[in-house]
C-alpha positions as CSV (number, residue, x, y, z in Angstrom):
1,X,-3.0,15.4,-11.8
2,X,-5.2,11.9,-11.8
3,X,-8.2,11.8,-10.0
4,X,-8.9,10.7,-6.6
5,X,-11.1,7.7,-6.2
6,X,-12.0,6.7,-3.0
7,X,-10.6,2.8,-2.5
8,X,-11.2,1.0,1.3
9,X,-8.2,-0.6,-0.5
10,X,-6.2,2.0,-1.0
11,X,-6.2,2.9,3.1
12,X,-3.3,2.4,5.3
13,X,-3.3,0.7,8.4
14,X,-1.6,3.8,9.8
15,X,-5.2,5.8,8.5
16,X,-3.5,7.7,5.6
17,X,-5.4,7.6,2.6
18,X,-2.4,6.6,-0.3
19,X,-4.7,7.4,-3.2
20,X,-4.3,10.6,-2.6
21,X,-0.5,10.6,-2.2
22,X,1.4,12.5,-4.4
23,X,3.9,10.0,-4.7
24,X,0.8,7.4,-5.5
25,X,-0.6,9.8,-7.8
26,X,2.6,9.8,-9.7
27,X,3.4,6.2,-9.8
28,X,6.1,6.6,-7.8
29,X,4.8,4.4,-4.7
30,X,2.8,1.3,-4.7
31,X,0.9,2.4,-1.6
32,X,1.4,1.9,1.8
33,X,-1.2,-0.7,1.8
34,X,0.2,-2.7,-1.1
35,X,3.6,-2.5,0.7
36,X,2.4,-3.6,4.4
37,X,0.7,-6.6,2.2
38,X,3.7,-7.5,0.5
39,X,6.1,-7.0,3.4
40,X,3.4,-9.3,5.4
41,X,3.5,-12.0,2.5
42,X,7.4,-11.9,2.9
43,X,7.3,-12.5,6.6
44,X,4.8,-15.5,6.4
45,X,6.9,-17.0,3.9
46,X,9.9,-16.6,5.6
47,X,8.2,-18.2,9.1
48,X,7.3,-21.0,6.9
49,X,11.0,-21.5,5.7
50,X,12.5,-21.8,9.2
């Protein structure tokens, strides 16, 4: 199992810590702050399409 380095990054905005997610561990998951980031990306961009 990797080690678990604490990240401010790596928090999501639910409070979770994803680095030390199993499914993070494993590279299975991106992180549930990576995701809210991208998924907020893809909303902005989409507002700026209409």
């Amino acid at each position: 199992m990797k080690e678990i380095i604490a990240d401010e990054k790596l928090v999501a905005k639910c409070g979770l810590y994803c680095g030390a997610c199993g499914a993070y561990l494993k590279g299975r998951c991106p992180g549930c702050a990576a995701y809210a980031a991208e998924m907020a990306a893809a909303k902005s961009h989409a507002v700026k399409r209409k």
